[in-house]
C-alpha positions in Angstrom: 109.6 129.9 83.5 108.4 130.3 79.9 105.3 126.9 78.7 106.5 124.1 77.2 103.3 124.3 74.9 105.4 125.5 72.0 107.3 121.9 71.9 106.5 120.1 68.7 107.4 117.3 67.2 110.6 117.0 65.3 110.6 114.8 62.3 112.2 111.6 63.6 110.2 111.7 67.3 107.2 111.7 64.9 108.4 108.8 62.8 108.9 107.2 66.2 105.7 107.5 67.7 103.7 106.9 64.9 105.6 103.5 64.6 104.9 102.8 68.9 101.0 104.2 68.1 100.0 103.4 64.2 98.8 106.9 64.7 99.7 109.3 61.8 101.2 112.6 64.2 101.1 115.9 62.1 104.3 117.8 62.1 103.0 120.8 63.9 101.0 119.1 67.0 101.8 119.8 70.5 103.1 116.6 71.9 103.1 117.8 75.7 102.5 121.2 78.0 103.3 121.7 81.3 99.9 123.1 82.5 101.1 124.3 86.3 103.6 123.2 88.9 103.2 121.9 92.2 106.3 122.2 94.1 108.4 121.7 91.4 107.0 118.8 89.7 105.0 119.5 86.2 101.3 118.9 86.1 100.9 117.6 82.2 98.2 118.3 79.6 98.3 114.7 79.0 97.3 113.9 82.8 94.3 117.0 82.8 92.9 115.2 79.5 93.1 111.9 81.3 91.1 113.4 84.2 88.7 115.3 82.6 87.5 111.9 80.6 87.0 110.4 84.1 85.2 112.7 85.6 83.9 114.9 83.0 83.4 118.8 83.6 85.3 121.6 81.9 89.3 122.1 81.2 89.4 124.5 84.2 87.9 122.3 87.1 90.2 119.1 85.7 93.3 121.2 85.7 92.1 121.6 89.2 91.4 118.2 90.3 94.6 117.2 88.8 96.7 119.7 91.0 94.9 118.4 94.4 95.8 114.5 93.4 99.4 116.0 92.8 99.1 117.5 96.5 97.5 114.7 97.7 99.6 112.2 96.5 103.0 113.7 97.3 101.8 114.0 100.9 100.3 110.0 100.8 103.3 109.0 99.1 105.3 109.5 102.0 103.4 107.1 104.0 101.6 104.3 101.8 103.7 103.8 98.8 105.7 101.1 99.8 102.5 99.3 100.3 101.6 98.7 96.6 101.9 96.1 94.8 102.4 95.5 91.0 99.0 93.0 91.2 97.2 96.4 92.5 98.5 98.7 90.3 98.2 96.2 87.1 94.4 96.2 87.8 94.3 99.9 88.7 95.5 100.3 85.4 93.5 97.8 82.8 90.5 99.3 85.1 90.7 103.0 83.9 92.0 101.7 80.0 88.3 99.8 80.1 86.7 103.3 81.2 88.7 105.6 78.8 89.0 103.1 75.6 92.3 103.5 73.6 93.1 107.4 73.8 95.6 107.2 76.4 99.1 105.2 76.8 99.5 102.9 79.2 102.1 105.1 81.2 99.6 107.8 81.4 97.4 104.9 82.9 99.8 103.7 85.3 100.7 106.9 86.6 96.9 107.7 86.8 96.4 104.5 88.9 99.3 105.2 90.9 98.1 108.4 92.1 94.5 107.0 93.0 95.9 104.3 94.5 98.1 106.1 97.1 95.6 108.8 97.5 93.1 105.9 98.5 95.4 104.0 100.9 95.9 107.4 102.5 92.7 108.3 102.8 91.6 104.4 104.6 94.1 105.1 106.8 94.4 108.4 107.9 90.8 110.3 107.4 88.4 107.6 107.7 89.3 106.6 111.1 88.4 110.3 112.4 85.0 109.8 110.8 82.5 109.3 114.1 78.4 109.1 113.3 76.6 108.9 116.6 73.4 106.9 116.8 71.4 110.5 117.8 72.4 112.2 114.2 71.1 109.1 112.4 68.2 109.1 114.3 67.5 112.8 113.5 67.7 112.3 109.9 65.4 109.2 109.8 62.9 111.8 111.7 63.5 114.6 108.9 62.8 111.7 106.5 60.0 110.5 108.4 58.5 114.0 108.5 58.5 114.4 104.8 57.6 110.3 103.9 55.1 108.2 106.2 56.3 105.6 103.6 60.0 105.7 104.8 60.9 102.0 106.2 61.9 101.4 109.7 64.7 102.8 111.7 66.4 99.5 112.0 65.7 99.1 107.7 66.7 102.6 107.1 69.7 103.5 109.5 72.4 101.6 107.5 71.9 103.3 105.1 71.5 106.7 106.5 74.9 106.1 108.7 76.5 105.8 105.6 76.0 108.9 103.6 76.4 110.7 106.2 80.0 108.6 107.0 80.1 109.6 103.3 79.7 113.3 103.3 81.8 114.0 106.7 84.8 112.1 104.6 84.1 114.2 101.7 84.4 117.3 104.0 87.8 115.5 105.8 89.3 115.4 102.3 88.0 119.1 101.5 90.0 120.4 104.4 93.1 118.0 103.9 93.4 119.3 100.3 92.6 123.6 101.5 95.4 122.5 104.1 97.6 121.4 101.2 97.3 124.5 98.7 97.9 126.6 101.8 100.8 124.9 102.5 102.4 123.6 99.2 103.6 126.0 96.3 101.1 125.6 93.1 102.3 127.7 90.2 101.1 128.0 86.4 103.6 129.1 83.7 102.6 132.1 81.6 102.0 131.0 78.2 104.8 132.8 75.3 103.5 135.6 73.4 103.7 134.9 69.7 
């Protein structure tokens, strides 16, 4: 399926959006591109751009972080998107306008917030239930800390905290192997750009 990166904006779709945006749109500028595909549904240059201003990094690894919140929200959609409601979503969205200033509409916001949203609900209630810590793996970290810092604090002053990074990083690893599961499973395509 040929790129829709070659789409640009006709005269009066110009007039239009410089009217919505008070932004002055050159005639030749690439509106929108369809960057990949997952399962049929078009992962936008719009919503990389938005990702890579959130979390920084390269072109590459946001095209790729925006693919696994596609995966992951298609899946978490199935189960938790009844349960949000416009108050949710309307902070969601004014919170990541204050992080990214003005560059981004507010559709491109909303659908942002959306997707973290359900991702996040998922994620409360279907990963972080299956993360266990016993008492004996906090207590051997306190020891390795222990070892290398006579200065650490005691157990019962440290331990919260050391329960939860490593709550933390055995999350991080749950999500890992949900979203490996996901690109095994789910069809994730990339559209070959034209040839001039």
């Amino acid at each position: 399926m040929p790129s829709r990166a070659t789409r640009t904006r006709p005269a009066g779709v110009a007039l239009m959006l410089l009217c919505l945006t008070g932004l002055p749109a050159a005639a030749d500028e690439v509106i929108e591109k369809t960057l990949a595909f997952v399962n049929r549904k078009a992962v936008l240059m719009s919503d990389v751009a938005l990702t890579r201003t959130l979390l920084g990094g390269s072109d590459a690894s946001a095209l790729e972080r925006t693919i696994d919140e596609v995966l992951m929200s298609e899946e978490a959609a199935r189960l938790v998107s009844d349960s949000l409601s416009d108050a949710e979503i309307a902070a969601a969205t004014q919170n990541l306008k204050e992080k990214t200033g003005a560059q981004f509409g507010a559709e491109a916001l909303r659908r942002k917030a959306v997707v973290q949203l359900i991702i996040s609900k998922y994620i409360d209630m279907r990963l972080r239930p299956l993360v266990r810590i016993d008492d004996a793996e906090v207590r051997r970290v306190y020891n390795e800390r222990l070892a290398q810092d006579p200065f650490t604090p005691e157990f019962s002053t440290a331990a919260p905290a050391i329960r939860e990074v490593l709550e933390r990083r055995a999350l991080d690893q749950r999500i890992e192997e949900w979203i490996a599961s996901l690109r095994r499973r789910d069809e994730v395509r990339r559209p070959q750009a034209r040839r001039p």
